[in-house]
N, C-alpha and C positions, 0 to 999 in steps of 0.2 A: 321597650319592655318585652320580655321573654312573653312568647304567646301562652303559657300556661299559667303565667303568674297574672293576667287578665282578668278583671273582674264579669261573674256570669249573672244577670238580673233571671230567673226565673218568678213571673209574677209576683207577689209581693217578697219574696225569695231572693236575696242580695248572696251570692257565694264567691268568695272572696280570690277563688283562682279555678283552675280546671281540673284538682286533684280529687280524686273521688275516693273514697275504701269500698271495694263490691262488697255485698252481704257475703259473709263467710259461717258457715256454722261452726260454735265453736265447745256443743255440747256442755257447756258453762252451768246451765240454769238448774234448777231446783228438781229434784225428780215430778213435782206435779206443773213444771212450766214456770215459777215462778222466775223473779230476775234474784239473781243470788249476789252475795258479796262479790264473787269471783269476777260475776260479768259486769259488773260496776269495774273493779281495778282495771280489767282488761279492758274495758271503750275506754277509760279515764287515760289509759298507757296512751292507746293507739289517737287521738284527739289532743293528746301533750300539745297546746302551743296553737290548732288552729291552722297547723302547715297544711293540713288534708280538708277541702274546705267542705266538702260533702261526704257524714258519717252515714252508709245505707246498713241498718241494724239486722243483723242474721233474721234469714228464713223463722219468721213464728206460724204457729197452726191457730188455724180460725174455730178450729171443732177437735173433737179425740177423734174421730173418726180422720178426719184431715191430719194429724200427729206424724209426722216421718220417722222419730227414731229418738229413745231416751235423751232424758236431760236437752228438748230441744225450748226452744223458748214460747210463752204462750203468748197468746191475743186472743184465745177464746172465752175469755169471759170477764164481768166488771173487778173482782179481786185484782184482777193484774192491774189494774192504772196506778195503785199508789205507789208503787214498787217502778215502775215505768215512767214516772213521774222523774227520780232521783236518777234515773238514765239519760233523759234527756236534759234536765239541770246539768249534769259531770259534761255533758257534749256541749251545752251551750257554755257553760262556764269555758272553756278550752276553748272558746270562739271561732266554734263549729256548725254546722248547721247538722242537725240529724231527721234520717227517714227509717221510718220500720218498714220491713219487707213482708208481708202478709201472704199465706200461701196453706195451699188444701192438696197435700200427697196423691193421694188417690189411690192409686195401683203401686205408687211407691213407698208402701211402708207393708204389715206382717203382723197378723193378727194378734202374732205376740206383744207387738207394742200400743196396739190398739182398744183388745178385746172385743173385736169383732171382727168379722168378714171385710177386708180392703173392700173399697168400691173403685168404678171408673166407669168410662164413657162405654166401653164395652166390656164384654168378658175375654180378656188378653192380659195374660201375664206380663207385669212389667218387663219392658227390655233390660231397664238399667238395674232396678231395685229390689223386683220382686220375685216372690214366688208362690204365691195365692191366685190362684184365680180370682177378679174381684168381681163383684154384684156389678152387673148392668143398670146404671141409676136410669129410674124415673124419671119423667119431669117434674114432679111433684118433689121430687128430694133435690133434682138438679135446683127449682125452686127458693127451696130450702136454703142451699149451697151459696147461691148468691146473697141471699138477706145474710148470711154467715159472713162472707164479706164483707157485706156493707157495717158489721157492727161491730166487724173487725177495724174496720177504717174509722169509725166513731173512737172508739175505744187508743187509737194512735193519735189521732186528735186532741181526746180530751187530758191526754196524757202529757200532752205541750213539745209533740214533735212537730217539726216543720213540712212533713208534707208524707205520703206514705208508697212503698210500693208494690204492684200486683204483679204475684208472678207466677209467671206462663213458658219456663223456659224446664230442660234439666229433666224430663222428663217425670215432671210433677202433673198433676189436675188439666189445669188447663192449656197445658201442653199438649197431657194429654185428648185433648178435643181436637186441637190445632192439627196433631199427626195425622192422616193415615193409617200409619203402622199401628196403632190403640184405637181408633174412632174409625167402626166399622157400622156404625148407625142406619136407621133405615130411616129417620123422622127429619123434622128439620133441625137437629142438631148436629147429621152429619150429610157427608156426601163432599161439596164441592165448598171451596177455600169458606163463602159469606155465611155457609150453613156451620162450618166445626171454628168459626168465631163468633156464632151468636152468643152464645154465650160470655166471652170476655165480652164485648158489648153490653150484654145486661147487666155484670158486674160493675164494670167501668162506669154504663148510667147510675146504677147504684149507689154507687162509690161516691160519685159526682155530686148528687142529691143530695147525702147523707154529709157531705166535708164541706160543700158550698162553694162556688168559684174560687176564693184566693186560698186555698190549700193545694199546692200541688199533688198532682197524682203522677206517678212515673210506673212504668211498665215495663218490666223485663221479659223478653221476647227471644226463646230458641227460635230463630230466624232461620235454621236448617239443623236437619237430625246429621249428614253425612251418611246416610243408610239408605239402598236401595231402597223404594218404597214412600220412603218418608218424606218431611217437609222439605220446600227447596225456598229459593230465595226468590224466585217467580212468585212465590205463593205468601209470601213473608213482607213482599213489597203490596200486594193488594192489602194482605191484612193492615199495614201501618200506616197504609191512607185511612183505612175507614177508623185505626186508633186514634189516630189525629184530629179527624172529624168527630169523633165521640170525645173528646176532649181531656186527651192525655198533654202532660205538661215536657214530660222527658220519655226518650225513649232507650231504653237499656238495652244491648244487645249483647246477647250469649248465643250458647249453644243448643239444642234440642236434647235429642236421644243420644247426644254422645257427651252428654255433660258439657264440661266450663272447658274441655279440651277439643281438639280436631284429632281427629282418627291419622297417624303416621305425620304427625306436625314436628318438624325436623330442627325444634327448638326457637324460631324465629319467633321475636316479640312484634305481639298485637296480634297475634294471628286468624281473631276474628275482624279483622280489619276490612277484607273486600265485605263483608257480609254491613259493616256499620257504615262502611262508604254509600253501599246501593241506599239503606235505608235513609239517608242524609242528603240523598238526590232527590229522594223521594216524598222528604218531609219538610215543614219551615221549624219545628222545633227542635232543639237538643237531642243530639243523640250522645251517648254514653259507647266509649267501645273499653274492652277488657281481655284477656287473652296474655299469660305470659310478658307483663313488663316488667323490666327489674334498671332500666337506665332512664334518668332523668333526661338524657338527650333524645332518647325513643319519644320519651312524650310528648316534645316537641316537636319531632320531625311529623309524628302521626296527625300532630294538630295543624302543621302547617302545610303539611299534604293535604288537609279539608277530609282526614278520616272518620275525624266526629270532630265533637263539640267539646266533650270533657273526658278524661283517660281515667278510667278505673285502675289502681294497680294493688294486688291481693296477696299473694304468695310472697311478695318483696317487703312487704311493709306489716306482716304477719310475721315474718323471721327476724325482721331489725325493726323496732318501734322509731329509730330516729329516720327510717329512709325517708321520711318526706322534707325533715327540715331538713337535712344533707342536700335534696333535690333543688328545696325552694333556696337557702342558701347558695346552692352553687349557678342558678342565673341574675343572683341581685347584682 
């Protein structure tokens, strides 16, 4: 048997092969966050048949303040589950498994889409996104931020997805803590690698409490910005022992401050590949790699090279909804 058509057990999590769809935002939903007709046809497309065994549902915001950018999808508040409800029904129905992707902007979004003043870990203009200065949070609002999480995770839960993920990558929230180049802190939220991940920590315990051992939790992690300054993969491998220890189920590996791409990547598929290898050395759980695939033989050679665990592929199966049966048919 083709190693991607292999069955993967995550906790009480049964996934029927190693095909993954990464969160993609697809601007779809309702101007105040809601899930719209649209984005029902669009997972119902992309989940046709079951061939992609793990659906990871676009970037949603925990808070307005956390909101990246119009029409993005919500999780901040109870309104949304019934409507969220009939998303995860269309993914299960299609004999899929689905996670929501939960996530807090920060510095990455513009007070036009928010009506307020952006926040982050410091007062630095996003790299990638922005151009507000944003408020230097408290710890009372950083506080805040986490229980927003955590009720964010409730809320994917009760909605009957199968496991939920926190994300830390792309130059969002708590990435932005993870960098350097944004987390210029004097407290114990910044400084050195254990101090600008306390906080995913308190989320993740959060998280943990609030869903209860057999809900997975997966984390996506900018594992390196590729910018002077910034995160490296030194710093990316401490952080994903103590993810692990705090009780992540999968671990998703992207990019930092330079997005879901590398800086002069010369088209080669998987290209966050050395970064999901270190981390897969480094961990006993699932790791997730993603980066430019478009050939069902790439995904096997990735997996049999031990570069992860499961192949995310986003831009291939976003332009053709049949690539994944084409893929899974072409090693029966």
């Amino acid at each position: 048997m083709a190693l991607f058509l292999k069955p993967l057990q995550v906790g009480p999590v049964l996934l029927n092969n190693r095909l993954v769809m990464p969160p993609m935002a697809t601007a779809k939903a309702e101007a105040d966050g809601m899930v719209s007709q649209a984005i029902l046809d669009y997972y119902e497309e992309k989940s046709q048949g079951g061939y992609i065994s793990l659906i990871i549902v676009e970037h949603s915001f925990i808070s307005q303040e956390g909101k990246a950018s119009k029409n993005q999808l919500s999780i901040a508040d109870d309104n949304v589950i019934e409507n969220l409800k009939k998303l995860a029904e269309i993914i299960h129905q299609n004999k899929a498994k689905g996670v929501m992707q939960i996530n807090h902007a920060g510095s990455a979004t513009e007070e036009e889409i928010i009506g307020m003043r952006p926040v982050g870990p410091s007062p630095i203009v996003n790299l990638r996104k922005g151009k507000d200065v944003p408020h230097e949070l408290t710890k009372k609002e950083i506080a805040e931020i986490i229980v927003a999480f955590q009720n964010a995770a409730t809320r994917v839960k009760e909605a009957g997805f199968d496991g939920v993920e926190i994300h830390s990558a792309h130059g969002y929230l708590l990435n932005q803590f993870f960098s350097p180049l944004s987390n210029k802190r004097k407290d114990e939220y910044g400084g050195n690698v254990l101090n600008r991940i306390r906080i995913h920590l308190e989320v993740i315990e959060a998280v943990r409490k609030t869903v209860g051992v057999d809900f997975p939790i997966l984390f996506r992690l900018g594992a390196a910005d590729y910018i002077e300054g910034g995160t490296t993969v030194e710093d990316s491998l401490i952080a994903v022992r103590e993810f692990e220890k705090a009780g992540i189920d999968i671990l998703d590996i992207s990019g930092g401050f330079c997005g879901y791409t590398i800086p002069g990547h010369t088209g080669e598929q998987g290209y966050f590949a050395s970064l999901s290898e270190a981390m897969k050395k480094e961990v006993k759980i699932p790791v997730i790699l993603t980066g430019g695939i478009t050939e069902a033989r790439i995904v096997e050679q990735l997996l049999a090279e031990q570069k992860a665990d499961l192949i995310g592929v986003g831009r291939a199966v976003l332009n053709d909804s049949e690539w994944a049966k084409q893929a899974v048919d072409s090693f029966r």
